[in-house]
LUMLOTOR-391287 format. One record per residue (C-alpha): residue in one letter; x, y, z. Coordinates in steps of 0.25 Angstrom, whole numbers, plus 5000, padded with zeros to 4 digits. Example, Ala and Ser with C-alpha at 12.3 -4.5 7.8 and 13.67 -1.06 7.14 Angstrom:
2
A504949825031 S505549965029 
//
This chain:
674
X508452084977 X508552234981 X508352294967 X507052214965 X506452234979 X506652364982 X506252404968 X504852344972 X504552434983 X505052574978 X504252674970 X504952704956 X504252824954 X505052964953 X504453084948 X504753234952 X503353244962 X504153134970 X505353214971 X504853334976 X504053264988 X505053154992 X506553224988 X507153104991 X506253034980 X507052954970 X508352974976 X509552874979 X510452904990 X511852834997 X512052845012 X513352905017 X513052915031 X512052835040 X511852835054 X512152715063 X511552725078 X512652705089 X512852585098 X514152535102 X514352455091 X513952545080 X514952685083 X516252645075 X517452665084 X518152785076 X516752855075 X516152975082 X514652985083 X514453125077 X513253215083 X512253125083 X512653025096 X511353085102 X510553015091 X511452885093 X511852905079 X512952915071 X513452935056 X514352835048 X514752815035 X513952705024 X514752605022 X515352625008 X515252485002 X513752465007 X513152575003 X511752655008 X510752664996 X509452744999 X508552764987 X507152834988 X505952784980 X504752864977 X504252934988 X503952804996 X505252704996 X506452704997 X507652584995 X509052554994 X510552494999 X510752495014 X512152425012 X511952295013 X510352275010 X509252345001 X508152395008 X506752465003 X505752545011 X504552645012 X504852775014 X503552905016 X504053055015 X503653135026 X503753295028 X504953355021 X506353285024 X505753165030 X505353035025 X504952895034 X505552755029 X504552625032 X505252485035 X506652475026 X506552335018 X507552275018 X508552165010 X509152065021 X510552055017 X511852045027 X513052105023 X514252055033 X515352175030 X515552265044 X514652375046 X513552345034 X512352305043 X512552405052 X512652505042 X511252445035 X510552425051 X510852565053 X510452625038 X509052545040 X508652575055 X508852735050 X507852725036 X506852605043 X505552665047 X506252795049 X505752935047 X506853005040 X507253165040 X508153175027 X508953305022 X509353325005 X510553395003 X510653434989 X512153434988 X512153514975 X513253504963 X513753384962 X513653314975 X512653214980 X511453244987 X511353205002 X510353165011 X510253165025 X509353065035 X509053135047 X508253085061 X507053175061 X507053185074 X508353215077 X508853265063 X510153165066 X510853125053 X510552975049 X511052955035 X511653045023 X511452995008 X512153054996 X511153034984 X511352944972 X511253004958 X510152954948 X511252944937 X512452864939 X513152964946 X513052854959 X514052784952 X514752674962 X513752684972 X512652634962 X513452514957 X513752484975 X512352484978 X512052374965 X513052304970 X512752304985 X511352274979 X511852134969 X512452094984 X511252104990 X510752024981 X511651914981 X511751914996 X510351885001 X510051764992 X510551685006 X510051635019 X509651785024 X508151785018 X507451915015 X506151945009 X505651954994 X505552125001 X504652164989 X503452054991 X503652085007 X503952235008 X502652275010 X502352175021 X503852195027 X503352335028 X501952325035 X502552205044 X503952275047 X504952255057 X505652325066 X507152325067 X507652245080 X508852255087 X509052115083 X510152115070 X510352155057 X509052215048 X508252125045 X509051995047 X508351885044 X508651735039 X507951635034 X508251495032 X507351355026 X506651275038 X506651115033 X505651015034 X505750925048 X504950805054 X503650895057 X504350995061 X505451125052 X506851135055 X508051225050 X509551245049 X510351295058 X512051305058 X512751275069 X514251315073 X515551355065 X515551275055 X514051275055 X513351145055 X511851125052 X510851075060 X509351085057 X508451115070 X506951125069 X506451265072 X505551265083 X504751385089 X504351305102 X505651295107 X506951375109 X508051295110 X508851255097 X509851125100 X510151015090 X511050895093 X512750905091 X513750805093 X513650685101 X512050705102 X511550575107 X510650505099 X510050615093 X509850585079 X510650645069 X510250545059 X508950595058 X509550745059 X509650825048 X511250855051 X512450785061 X512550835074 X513050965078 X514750965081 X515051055090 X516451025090 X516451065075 X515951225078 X516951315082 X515951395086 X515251295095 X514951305112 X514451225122 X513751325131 X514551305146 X513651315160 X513751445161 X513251485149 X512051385149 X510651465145 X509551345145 X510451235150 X510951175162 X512451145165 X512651005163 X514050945161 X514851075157 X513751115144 X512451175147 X511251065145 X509751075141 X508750995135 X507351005128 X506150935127 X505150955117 X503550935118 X503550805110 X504450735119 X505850765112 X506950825119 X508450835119 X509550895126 X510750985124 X511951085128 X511851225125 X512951265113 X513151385106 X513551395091 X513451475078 X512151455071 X511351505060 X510151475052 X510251435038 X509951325027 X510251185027 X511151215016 X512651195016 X512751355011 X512351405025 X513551395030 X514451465020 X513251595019 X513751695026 X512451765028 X512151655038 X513451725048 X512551845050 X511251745055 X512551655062 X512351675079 X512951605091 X511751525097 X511451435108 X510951295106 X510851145112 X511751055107 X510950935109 X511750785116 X510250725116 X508850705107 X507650635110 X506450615103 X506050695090 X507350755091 X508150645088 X507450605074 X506850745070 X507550785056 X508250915062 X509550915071 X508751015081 X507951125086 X507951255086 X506851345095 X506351465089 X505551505102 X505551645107 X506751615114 X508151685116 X508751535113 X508151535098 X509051575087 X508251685081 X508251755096 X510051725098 X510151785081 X509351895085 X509851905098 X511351925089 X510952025080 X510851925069 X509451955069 X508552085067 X507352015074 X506851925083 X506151815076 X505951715065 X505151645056 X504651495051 X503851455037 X503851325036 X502951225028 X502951065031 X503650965019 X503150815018 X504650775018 X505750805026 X507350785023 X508750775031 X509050875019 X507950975022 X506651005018 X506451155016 X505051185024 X505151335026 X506051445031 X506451525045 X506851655045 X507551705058 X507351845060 X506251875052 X505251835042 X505651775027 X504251815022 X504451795007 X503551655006 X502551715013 X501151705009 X500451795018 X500951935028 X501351885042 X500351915053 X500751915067 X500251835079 X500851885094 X501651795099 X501051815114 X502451745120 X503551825126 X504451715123 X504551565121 X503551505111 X502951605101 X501651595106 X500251645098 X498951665104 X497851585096 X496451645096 X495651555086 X495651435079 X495051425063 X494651305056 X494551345041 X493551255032 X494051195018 X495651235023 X496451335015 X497951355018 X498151495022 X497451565032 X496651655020 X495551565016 X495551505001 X494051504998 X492551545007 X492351405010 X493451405020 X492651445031 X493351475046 X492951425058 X493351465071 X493651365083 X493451395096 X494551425104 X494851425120 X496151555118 X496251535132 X496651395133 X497051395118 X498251485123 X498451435135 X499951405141 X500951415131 X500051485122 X500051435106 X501351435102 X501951435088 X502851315087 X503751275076 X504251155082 X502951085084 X502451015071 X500851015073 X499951125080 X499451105093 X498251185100 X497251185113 X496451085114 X495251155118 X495351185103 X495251035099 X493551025099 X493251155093 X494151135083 X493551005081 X492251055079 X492751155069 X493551055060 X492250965061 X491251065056 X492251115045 X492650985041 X491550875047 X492650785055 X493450795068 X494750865068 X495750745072 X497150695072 X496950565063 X497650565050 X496950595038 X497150555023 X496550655014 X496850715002 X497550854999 X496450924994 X495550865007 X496850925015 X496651075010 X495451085013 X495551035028 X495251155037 X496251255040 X496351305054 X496851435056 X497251485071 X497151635074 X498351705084 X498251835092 X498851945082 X500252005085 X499452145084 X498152145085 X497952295081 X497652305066 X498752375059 X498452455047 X499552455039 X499952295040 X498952195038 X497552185034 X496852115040 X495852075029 X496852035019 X497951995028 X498151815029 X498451785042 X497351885048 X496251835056 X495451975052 X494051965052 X493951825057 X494051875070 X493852015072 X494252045086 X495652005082 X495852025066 X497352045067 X497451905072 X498351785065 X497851685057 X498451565055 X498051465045 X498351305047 X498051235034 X497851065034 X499051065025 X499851115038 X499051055050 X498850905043 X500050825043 X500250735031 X500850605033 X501350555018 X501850405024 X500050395027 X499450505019 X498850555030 X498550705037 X498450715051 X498050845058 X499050915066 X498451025074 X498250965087 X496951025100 X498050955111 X498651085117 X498151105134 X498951235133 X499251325122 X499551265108 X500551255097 X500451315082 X501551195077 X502351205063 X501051145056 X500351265058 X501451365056 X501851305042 X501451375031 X501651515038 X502751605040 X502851605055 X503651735062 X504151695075 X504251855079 X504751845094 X505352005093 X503752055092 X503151935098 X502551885087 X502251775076 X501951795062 X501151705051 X501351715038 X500851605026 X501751565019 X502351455008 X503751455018 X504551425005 X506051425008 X506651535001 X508251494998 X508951594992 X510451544996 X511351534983 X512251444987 X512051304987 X512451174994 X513551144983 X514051264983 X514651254998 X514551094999 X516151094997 X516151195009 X515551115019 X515850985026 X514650895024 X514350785035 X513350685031 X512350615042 X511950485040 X510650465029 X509350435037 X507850425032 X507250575032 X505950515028 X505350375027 X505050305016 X503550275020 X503250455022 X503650475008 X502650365001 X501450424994 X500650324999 X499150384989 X499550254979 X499150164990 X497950244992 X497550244979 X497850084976 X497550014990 X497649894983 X498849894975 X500349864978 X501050004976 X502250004979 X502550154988 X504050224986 X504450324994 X505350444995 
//
């Protein structure tokens, strides 16, 4: 809420010394006048751009029912209204008349009447990380002081405040902004996520982000990730009227496609939903020859097809509808945040599955490669976005439901980073494009395990394993893959590693199923992978390196702004409950390259960054936050409901506890499951 947040990060001191070095200490002011730059788009018909067309400037009025607030802190902050959002910032006086504003933080609300975002986009590229010349007029009598914002460089006019009295003299401008605020308040208990800003501020501030030409300030949206057969999938909704379908999110692909109407044999009763109905979207097309991107023209639609590593596959014609992403729930269809994250995109409607496909718990797939194909490239590519990425936490449940398991959250356009256990650290991404691709430069095995990458105790000693990087990295390179369940890496890998696990813990590393205990689980080792940093020059004023998870530091000296990432045997050994067993599932089988899979990335807070060609890490409990207020019931009378038919989600003989045989072999015990 804007009232808690921003009071956390300004200083409530005033006192007379303040005053006199920073006038503007202390003071509240309303913008009349602020300036918009010119584009085609932006100069209002009836307008005349006054003197300051060589500065691709121009003046226009604040909008009068969303207005400006700035109010000045202490010498050090400042906070306020920008219309639709709050915001809260750093700000250092300089030489007389001039004072430099750090990164503006901000509230991540969308307001949909004409001329609001614009106004905000305009008001918060001038006071970001700006430098600022300002001008007091004391107006005398009566009237209200003024001041000016001018370019330093060019002394061109920016913004013009009128100042807001101590005493209630403010009048109706007060009781707007309170209201404008309770708005705010309301509003962004949605879809659109923002983070807890005064837990994060100072980390928002040392990581920053620089504004894109992508969409609106700091657009971002998050939405839950469900629990699938070894792999995560989420929601999307397709065409006017939206109809859900549920597609696995997968960074090792870019296609997204799912099967509609008239599919043939591709197992809608095991899918979480019906088929999708072209025929019931007014907004749906069938893309003709001409227009075909990655497809052949066969038979009047433009056809293409897919086959996957493990052997599945399927086939499609391209299509292109309305889709958003959202919750699972019935209320995403009638929020109408979701219509600012709603773009026209291109997918495969599929006419034939095989394999995995057909009996896997999602309708589809959906590619989040670094690909102009993916959804987060077409929103950003649309404006809906501000940058060019997204993130994935997810964590693994034992069960899985046609109703949905909550296992994490994604947020397209930027990081939800309120779970968050530890900063994010950055490794390059050394691909152009395609596959987000990391450079591996050592492999750890950590004694007596641990499940972050910061040790517990001294007796969890590291051992390094010795590593070919040439062939290690080799091909592909080591790509990060969200699709693929279990981690594969060079086989050149596979007997150094062996001799490690032996020393550390007296027996060869295989792929036999185990049984032991949960306490005997922690305790396995924890292998830890370091990746080429994304800056490997030290940077004083963010991390450091000695206190900083996630940092390799002084475990390898040459390269101390290195990633580490920790893999702990809760994540790398699959438990079976139908055997009792755990099976190891990081695999030495790669000839070329290698894949970090889900089992690895769970647990972690991955940024998938393709606009500064990087990934980030961060720990992290990847607990879904849901903050929507409305509920199933109270839009269930809105909405059509179509039932598929009742299939098993789970067999009976998975959801036995099966320890009661264990502990009476003898006896006649009679099992029940779930």
């Amino acid at each position: 809420e804007t009232t808690t947040t921003f009071a956390a990060i300004t200083n409530s001191s005033s006192n007379q010394d303040t005053r006199e070095t920073f006038p503007l200490s202390e003071t509240s002011w309303k913008a009349t006048e602020i300036a918009y730059a010119v584009s085609s788009t932006s100069i209002p018909t009836n307008s005349t751009v006054p003197s300051f067309e060589s500065s691709a400037l121009y003046l226009k009025p604040v909008l009068n029912d969303f207005p400006i607030i700035l109010i000045f802190s202490g010498t050090n902050s400042i906070s306020g209204h920008s219309g639709c959002n709050g915001y809260g910032g750093e700000v250092t006086p300089m030489e007389p008349s001039k004072f430099h504003v750090g990164m503006l933080l901000m509230t991540l609300m969308y307001c949909m009447e004409d001329g609001v975002m614009a106004q905000e986009g305009a008001y918060s590229s001038l006071l970001s990380e700006a430098t600022i010349l300002y001008e007091l007029i004391d107006m005398g009598g009566d009237a209200l002081d003024e001041l000016i914002f001018k370019d330093p460089l060019t002394a061109k006019v920016l913004a013009r405040f009128n100042r807001i009295s101590d005493s209630n003299d403010a009048g109706t401008d007060g009781d707007k902004y309170e209201d404008t605020d309770r708005t705010l308040r309301r509003s962004t208990a949605r879809s659109v996520r923002h983070s807890d800003m005064s837990k994060n501020f100072e980390r928002y501030l040392s990581e920053g982000s620089v504004q894109k030409n992508g969409g609106m300030f700091n657009s971002y949206q998050t939405s839950p990730i469900f629990q699938g057969y070894g792999t995560h999938y989420a929601t999307i909704w397709v065409g006017t009227p939206p109809q859900r379908k549920t597609v696995i999110v997968d960074t090792g692909s870019h296609f997204t496609a799912f099967p509609c109407k008239g599919c043939l044999d591709c197992g809608e009763e095991h899918h979480t939903d019906k088929y999708f109905d072209p025929d019931a979207s007014s907004t749906f097309r069938a893309l003709t020859c001409g227009e075909c991107h990655d497809a052949k023209c066969l038979g009047k639609r433009c056809i293409f097809s897919q086959v996957y590593t493990e052997g599945s596959s399927w086939h499609a014609y391209e299509s292109v509808d309305r889709v958003f992403l959202s919750g699972r729930e019935l209320s995403a269809v009638m929020d109408p945040i979701n219509a600012a994250f709603t773009s026209d995109f291109l997918f495969g409607c599929q006419t034939k599955e095989t394999g995995l496909f057909v009996t896997q718990l999602a309708d589809g797939i959906m590619g989040m490669s670094a690909h102009p194909s993916t959804l987060p490239r077409a929103m950003y590519d649309k404006g809906k976005l501000e940058h060019n990425m997204f993130s994935m936490c997810f964590k693994r449940e034992l069960h899985v439901s046609k109703q949905g398991v909550v296992a994490g959250f994604i947020t397209i356009g930027g990081i939800d980073s309120r779970v968050d256990l530890t900063p994010m650290v950055y490794a390059r991404n050394v691909a152009k494009s395609g596959w987000f691709t990391v450079f591996v430069k050592g492999v750890y095995v950590r004694a007596n395990g641990g499940q972050s990458v910061r040790p517990d105790h001294r007796n969890q000693k590291l051992q390094r394993v010795t590593v070919d990087l040439f062939e290690f990295n080799s091909g592909k390179g080591v790509i990060v893959d969200s699709g693929t369940t279990d981690t594969y890496l060079h086989k050149s890998v596979a007997e150094p590693f062996d001799e490690v696990w032996r020393e550390v813990t007296g027996r060869s590393y295989s792929h036999n199923p185990v049984k032991i205990s949960k306490k005997d689980l922690l305790l396995l080792p924890t292998v830890l992978i370091q990746l080429a940093a994304y800056d490997s020059t030290p940077d004083p004023l963010s991390h450091k390196l000695e206190t900083t998870p996630g940092l390799i530091g002084e475990i390898d000296p040459t390269s101390p702004q290195d990633i580490l990432l920790a893999i702990p045997a809760t994540h790398y050994m699959e438990y079976s409950p139908s055997r009792g067993t755990y099976t190891p599932r990081i695999y030495f089988t790669e000839s070329q390259g290698g894949v970090i899979g889900s089992n690895a990335m769970q647990g972690h807070n991955v940024l998938f960054d393709w606009e500064n060609k990087r990934v980030g890490f961060a720990e992290s409990t990847c607990e879904y936050q849901e903050n929507n207020p409305q509920t199933e019931e109270e839009v269930s009378m809105l909405v059509d409901c179509k039932l598929g038919a009742p299939s098993l989600s789970i067999s009976c003989s998975d959801s036995v506890e099966l320890s009661k045989c264990d502990k009476e072999s003898n006896a006649d015990v009679t099992l029940s499951g779930t």
